[in-house]
Each structure stands twice: as C-alpha cells, then as structure tokens.
C-alpha positions as a Markdown table, in Angstrom:
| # | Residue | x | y | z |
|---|---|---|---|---|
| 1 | Unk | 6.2 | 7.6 | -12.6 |
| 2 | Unk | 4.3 | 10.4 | -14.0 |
| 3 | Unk | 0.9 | 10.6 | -13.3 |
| 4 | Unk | -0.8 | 10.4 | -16.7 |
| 5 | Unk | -3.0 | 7.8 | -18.2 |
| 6 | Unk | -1.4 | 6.6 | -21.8 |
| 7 | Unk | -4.7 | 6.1 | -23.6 |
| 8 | Unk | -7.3 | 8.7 | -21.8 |
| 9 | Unk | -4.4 | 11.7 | -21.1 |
| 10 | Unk | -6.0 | 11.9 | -17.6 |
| 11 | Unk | -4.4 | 14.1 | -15.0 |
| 12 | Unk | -3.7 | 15.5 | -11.9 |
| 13 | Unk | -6.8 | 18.8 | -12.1 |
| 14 | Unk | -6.5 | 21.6 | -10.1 |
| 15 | Unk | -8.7 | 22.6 | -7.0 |
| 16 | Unk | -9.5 | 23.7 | -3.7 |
| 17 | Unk | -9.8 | 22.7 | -0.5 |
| 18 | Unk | -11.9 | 24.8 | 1.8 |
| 19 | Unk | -12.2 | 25.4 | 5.7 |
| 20 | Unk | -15.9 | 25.8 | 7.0 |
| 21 | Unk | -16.9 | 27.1 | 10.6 |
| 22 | Unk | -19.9 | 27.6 | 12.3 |
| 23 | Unk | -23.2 | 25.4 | 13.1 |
| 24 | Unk | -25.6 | 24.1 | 10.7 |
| 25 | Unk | -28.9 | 26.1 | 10.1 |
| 26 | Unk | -30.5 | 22.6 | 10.3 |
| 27 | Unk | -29.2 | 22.0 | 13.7 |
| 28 | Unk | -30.2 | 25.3 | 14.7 |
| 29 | Unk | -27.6 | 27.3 | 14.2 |
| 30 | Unk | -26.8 | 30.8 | 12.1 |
| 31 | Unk | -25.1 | 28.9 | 8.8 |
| 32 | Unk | -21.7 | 27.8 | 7.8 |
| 33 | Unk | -18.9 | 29.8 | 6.2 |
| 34 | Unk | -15.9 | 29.4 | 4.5 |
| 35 | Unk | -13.4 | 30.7 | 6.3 |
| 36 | Unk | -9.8 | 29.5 | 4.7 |
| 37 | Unk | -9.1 | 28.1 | 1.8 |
| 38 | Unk | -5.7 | 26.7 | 0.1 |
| 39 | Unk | -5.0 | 24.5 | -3.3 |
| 40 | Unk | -5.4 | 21.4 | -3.5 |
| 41 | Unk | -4.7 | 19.0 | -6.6 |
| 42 | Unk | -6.8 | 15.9 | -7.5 |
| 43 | Unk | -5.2 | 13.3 | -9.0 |
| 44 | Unk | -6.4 | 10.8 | -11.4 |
| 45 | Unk | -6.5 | 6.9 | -10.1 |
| 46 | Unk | -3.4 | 5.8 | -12.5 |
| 47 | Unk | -2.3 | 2.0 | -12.2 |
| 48 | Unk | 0.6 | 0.5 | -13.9 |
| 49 | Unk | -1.5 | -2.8 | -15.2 |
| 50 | Unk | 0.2 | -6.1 | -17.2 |
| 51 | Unk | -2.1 | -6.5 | -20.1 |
| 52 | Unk | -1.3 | -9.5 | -22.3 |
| 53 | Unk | -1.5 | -9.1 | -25.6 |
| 54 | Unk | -2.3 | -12.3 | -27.9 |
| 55 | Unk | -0.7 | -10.8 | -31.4 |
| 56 | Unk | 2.9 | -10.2 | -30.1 |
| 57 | Unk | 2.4 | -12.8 | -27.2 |
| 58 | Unk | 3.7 | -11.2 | -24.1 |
| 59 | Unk | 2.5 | -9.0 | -21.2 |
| 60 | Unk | 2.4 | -5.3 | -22.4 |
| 61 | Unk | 3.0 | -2.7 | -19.1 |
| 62 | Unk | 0.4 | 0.2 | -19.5 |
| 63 | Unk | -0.1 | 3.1 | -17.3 |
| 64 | Unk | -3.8 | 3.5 | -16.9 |
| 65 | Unk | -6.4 | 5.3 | -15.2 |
| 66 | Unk | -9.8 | 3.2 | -14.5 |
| 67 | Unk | -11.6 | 4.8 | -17.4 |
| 68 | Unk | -9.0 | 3.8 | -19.6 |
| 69 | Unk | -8.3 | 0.3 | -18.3 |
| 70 | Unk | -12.3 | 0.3 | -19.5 |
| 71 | Unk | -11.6 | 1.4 | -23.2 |
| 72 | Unk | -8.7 | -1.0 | -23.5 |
| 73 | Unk | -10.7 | -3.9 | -22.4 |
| 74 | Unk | -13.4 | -3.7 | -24.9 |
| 75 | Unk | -11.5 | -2.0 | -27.8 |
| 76 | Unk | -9.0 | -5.3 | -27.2 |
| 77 | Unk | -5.2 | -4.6 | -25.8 |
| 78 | Unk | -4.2 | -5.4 | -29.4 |
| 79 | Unk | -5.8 | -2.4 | -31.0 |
| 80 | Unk | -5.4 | -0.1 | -28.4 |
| 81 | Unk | -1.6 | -1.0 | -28.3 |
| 82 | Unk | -1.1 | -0.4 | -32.2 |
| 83 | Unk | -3.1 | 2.8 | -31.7 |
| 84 | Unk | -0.6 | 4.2 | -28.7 |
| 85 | Unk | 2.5 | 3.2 | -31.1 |
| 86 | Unk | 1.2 | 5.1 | -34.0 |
| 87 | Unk | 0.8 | 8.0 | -31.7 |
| 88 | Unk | 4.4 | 7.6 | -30.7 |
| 89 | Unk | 4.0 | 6.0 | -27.6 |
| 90 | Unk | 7.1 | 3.9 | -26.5 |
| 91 | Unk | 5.5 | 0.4 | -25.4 |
C-alpha cells in the first residue's frame, strides 16, 4: 500500500532525528548539544476507510490521511469521488 493520501497527495516528508548529550542549563548544568544525527522520514497518518457513497450505492475504499478524511466529509463522498475519477483516479 503506498503511502499517499488520494485526495490531499500527503506523504512520507523528509527529516532528522538528532542525538543530544549533556545537562540542562536549567538544571544547572553547561547546555545541551547535538552530538549525532541520522535521517529520519515522517510519514503521513494514511487509513484505508469504507466510505459509502449514496449516488452509486456501495461502499467506496479510499486511502486517506486525517486531513483528507476531513475534506471528504464535508465536501460529501459523492463529489469528492467524481472529482478523484476526473483526475484519473481508479476507484
């Protein structure tokens, strides 16, 4: 399952992850630094969700991040469906 979102094109975003040493200056210490760091990838919270859609009435399997699970929702499953299909989508 690729990790995209059908209606927002959300994906996986590059980044880092870091590795810190030291103590605190607030706990009396001399300061934090970054010592190491590597890549790291964030990924987009994609669900596969059964959305059922009153025009053709059946359940409609959509791919969808939380955002877009939002825009379907209230711009209705029917119009966000014909939208996706004009855009070449294969629902």
């Amino acid at each position: 399952m690729s990790r995209l979102c059908q209606i927002t094109k959300k994906r996986h975003r590059p980044g880092m992850t870091y590795t810190i040493r030291g103590i605190a200056k607030k706990k009396k210490g001399i300061g934090l630094n970054k010592v190491g760091s590597a890549k790291r990838r964030f990924f987009a919270n994609i669900r596969k969700k059964r959305l059922w859609n009153p025009e053709e009435k059946r359940f409609v399997t959509l791919k969808l991040c939380a955002h877009g699970l939002k825009i379907a929702e209230k711009q209705g499953i029917s119009a966000t469906v014909r939208k996706l299909r004009r855009e070449g989508a294969n629902i």
